[in-house]
Phi, psi and omega in degrees: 000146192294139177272066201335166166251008150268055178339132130342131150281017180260328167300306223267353161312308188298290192330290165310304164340312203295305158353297177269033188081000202048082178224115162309112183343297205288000167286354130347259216300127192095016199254170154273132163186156195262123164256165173236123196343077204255345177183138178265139167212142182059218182262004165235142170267153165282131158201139167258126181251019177099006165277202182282323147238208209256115142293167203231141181213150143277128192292349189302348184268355172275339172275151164284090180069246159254008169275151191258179201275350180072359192277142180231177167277136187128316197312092185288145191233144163266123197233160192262117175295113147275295148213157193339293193221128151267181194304338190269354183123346209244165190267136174292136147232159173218141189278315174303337186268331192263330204288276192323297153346291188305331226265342158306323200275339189270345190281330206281312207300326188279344191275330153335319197269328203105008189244162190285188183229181171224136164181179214253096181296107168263322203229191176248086192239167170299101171098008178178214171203140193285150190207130203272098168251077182048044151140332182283126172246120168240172196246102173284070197295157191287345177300301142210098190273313178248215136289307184230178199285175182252110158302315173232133169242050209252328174316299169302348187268127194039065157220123190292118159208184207293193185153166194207117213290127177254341147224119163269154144264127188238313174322295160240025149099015187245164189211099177277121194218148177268076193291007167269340173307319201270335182301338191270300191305318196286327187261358130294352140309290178310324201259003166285356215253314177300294153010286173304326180266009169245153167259142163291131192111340195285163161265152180193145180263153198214154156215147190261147203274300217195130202261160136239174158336299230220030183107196191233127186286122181264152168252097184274050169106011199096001146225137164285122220212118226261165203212076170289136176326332200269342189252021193282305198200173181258011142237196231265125167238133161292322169212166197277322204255039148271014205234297188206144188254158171289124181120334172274151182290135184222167171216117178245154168289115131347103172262307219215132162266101160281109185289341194288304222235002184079004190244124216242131184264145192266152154204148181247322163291036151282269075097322188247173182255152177299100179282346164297325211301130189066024170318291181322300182251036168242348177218087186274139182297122201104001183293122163255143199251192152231138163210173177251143179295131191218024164166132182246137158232219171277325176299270215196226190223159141282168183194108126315109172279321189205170191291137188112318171248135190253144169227167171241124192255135176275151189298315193278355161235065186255296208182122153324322219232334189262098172301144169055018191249137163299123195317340176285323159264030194257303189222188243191147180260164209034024192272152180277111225218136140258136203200156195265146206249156203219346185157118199236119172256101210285295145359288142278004151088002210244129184235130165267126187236173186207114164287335152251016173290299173301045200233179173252150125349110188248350136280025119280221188041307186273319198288353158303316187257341179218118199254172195298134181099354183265173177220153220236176182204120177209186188245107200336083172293326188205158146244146200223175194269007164226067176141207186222153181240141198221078174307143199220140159343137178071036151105289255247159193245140155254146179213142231236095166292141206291315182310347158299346187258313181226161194266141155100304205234170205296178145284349140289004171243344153323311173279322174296354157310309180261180200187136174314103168136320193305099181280125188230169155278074221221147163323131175252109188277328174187134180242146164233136161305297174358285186255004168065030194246125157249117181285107201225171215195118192248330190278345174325320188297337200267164201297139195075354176284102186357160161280164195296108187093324192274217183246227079310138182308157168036023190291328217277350210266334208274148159240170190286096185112337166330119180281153195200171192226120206227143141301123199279097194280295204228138175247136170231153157307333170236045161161225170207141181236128198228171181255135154294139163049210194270323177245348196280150183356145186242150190200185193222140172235104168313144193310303163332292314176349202280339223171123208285339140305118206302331195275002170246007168248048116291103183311321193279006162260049144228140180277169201249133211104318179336120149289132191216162161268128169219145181268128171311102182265358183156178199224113197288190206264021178243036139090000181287114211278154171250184188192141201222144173276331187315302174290325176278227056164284182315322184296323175312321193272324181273326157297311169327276188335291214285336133334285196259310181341328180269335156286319164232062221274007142304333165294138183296134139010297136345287176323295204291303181301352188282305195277338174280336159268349179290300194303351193257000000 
């Protein structure tokens, strides 16, 4: 084809293409390249990167901080094609687009590898802060500037130090990056390394960062090493900072390297010497001590014999006579307490003590002061359906059984005698240490009554069906209580017992002197005798019968006791 003689813009187009190697302007545009410096004017360089025409850069984007830019003609420089040509004819370029390009393409290659960056915190945004990576800006969440949180981070600001990308985007520009990530590695560096020169068993000074509840943190040089409580001294701490405050220099033992988790345990009583040691025979069992009470719980009290050693008084060897009571209200924390040792486990680190054990027995005490047969004086404590509790001197009860209380009428109407708060008298019929039981005996008291173990007066004469001639002592409601002959045994006639007839088992038709015939029915078990007018009035009627009846057997009743009182 013919050649026009009038070139085309599509010919001086091709032409140019051929010029440039055939790379087309907008092939330009979005790139890096490097161009060269043809002029300064003003606050701008002149720079050519081989288009058509010439770009404008303002030099403030080639300085650095407060350093100027240094740039001259000649100089080559890489600057980022925004676009060829603008409205005035000239090619846009910018040196931050090519700087921020660059500083994309070296973030990929380290984030790729895993290695840190390096850059600079400037700003302040929502949930974090913005950080300058040689030309890249990334986002720095508040979460991780440090280890721990931070209040003010006007220190950290524009200042070059490491970070670590924990996520990019290049597509839409985000970069996430961390200074706790890198603090945490360095200092899991640091503390294999610290670590490795420490030992178990070593001594070392230390000062402590931080106390809780359950000890205290040492800083032994840039690792930290926990101080448990229980292991600050060998007697009883309640808080560590009843021991050491933050901020004081301590000097402690290594007990334990945990190689797994790096975490290293403390002891500062490692340090002192073991007051168990000889435990045993500085506290022999039956030993009585002095000690202060330093905890009370529900099982029982601590008691400290000495700094260091703790015994345990168990609640049930607590108090002879209070049963089922809580140990706080037995004793007290720091009250001065005596008490016995009951059993020392050296092994185990365990003194068993017993607070009433130093103590007397208070039934030995009482059968000491009042032996069988004396008589006591208390005050009702309880009634039961078979006695009565007789509160007693030294704490401790007596109990009166009901066959016990009174002569003559049931145990239950015995007991209905009496009532709780009501102070009375009674015998001490019998103490066991043993079982912690006192046997008391309140009808014992009454006139004629036997001694504690012994008999009735002139009881031996009496037989069992005797007929007697008996004196009225007491009229009661429920019965009578009479004397045999002038001086002999006293016994009781139950009401029921007055008479075969309801109109004769009234009491109050008899007076107190009165004479009556009654038959002996038996003897309860302190020898005591009873007596029924009743029983004598049958026997009498059954001796009649067997006498005249057969002889006359048509006779009345009547009759026959008439001629059976005749015959007497």
């Amino acid at each position: 084809m013919a050649t026009s003689a009038n070139p085309t813009r599509d010919d001086f187009a091709a032409m140019l293409d051929e010029q440039l190697g055939g790379v087309a302007d907008d092939g330009f545009e979005g790139r890096v390249v490097k161009g060269t410096i043809t002029a300064i004017e003003n606050d701008k360089a002149v720079i050519d990167v081989g288009l058509k025409s010439e770009g404008r850069v303002p030099l403030r984007e080639f300085a650095r901080g407060e350093d100027e830019h240094g740039l001259k003609v000649g100089d080559e420089v890489e600057v980022y094609v925004d676009r060829v040509e603008n409205a005035d004819g000239e090619a846009m370029l910018s040196r931050d687009r090519a700087r921020r390009e660059a500083a994309w393409d070296k973030l990929e290659n380290e984030f790729g590898e895993g290695k840190r960056v390096e850059g600079v915190i400037f700003g302040r945004v929502k949930g974090g802060f913005t950080v300058d990576l040689d030309g890249a800006v990334a986002f720095l969440p508040g979460s991780q500037v440090d280890i721990r949180p931070v209040r003010d981070v006007t220190p950290l600001m524009d200042v070059p130090q490491p970070f670590q990308i924990l996520k990019m985007d290049r597509r839409r520009g985000n970069i996430v990056v961390s200074r706790r990530a890198v603090l945490e590695e360095t200092r899991a560096e640091q503390r294999s390394e610290l670590i490795d020169k420490l030992s178990e068993g070593q001594v070392i000074d230390g000062v402590v960062k931080n106390i809780t509840d359950y000890g205290a943190f040492v800083d032994l040089g840039g690792i930290d090493g926990l101080l448990h409580v229980t292991d600050m001294s060998y007697k009883r701490v309640n808080h560590p900072s009843e021991v050491i405050a933050i901020g004081d220099t301590v000097t402690v033992q290594i007990i334990r390297i945990n190689q797994d988790t790096q975490r290293i345990s403390l002891g500062m009583k490692q340090l002192e010497s073991d007051p168990w040691e000889g435990a045993a025979v500085k506290y022999p069992v039956g030993a009585k001590l002095s000690g202060t009470v330093t905890n009370i719980t529900e099982y029982g009290a601590f008691v400290e014999l000495e700094p260091g050693i703790e015994g345990l008084v168990h609640v049930s060897e607590m108090s002879w006579t209070k049963k089922n009571v809580h140990p706080g209200k037995i004793v007290s924390t720091s009250q001065e307490v005596e008490v016995m040792v009951l059993e020392v486990d050296s092994d185990k680190r365990r003194i068993s003590l017993g607070l009433k054990q130093a103590q007397q027995n208070p039934w030995e005490g009482f059968a000491e002061r009042h032996p069988v047969g004396s008589t006591v004086e208390g005050e009702v404590k309880n009634a039961t359906e078979f006695g009565l509790f007789i509160g007693l001197d030294g704490d401790v009860d007596g109990m009166v059984h009901m066959s016990d209380i009174a002569w003559g009428i049931s145990g239950e109407d015995a007991l209905a005698l009496h009532r709780k708060g009501e102070v009375v008298q009674a015998v001490v019929l019998d103490v066991d240490v043993d079982k912690e039981r006192i046997s008391l005996g309140m009808k014992q008291l009454e006139r004629g009554a036997p001694a504690a173990g012994g008999t009735v007066t002139g009881g031996s004469s009496l037989r069992r069906g005797e007929t007697v001639t008996v004196t009225v002592l007491e009229v009661r409601d429920g019965g009578l209580e009479v004397q045999a002959g002038e001086d002999g045994a006293t016994g009781f006639i139950k009401r029921s017992d007055l008479g075969r007839d309801r109109d004769e088992q009234r009491p109050d038709r008899f007076q107190v002197g009165q004479k009556l015939d009654a038959m002996v029915t038996g003897f309860d078990r302190s020898k005591k005798p009873n007596f029924s007018v009743k029983a004598r009035q049958l026997a009498e009627e059954k001796e009649a019968v067997e006498q005249y009846g057969s002889s006359d057997s048509g006779a009345s009743l009547g009759d026959i006791l008439g001629e059976a009182l005749k015959a007497r």
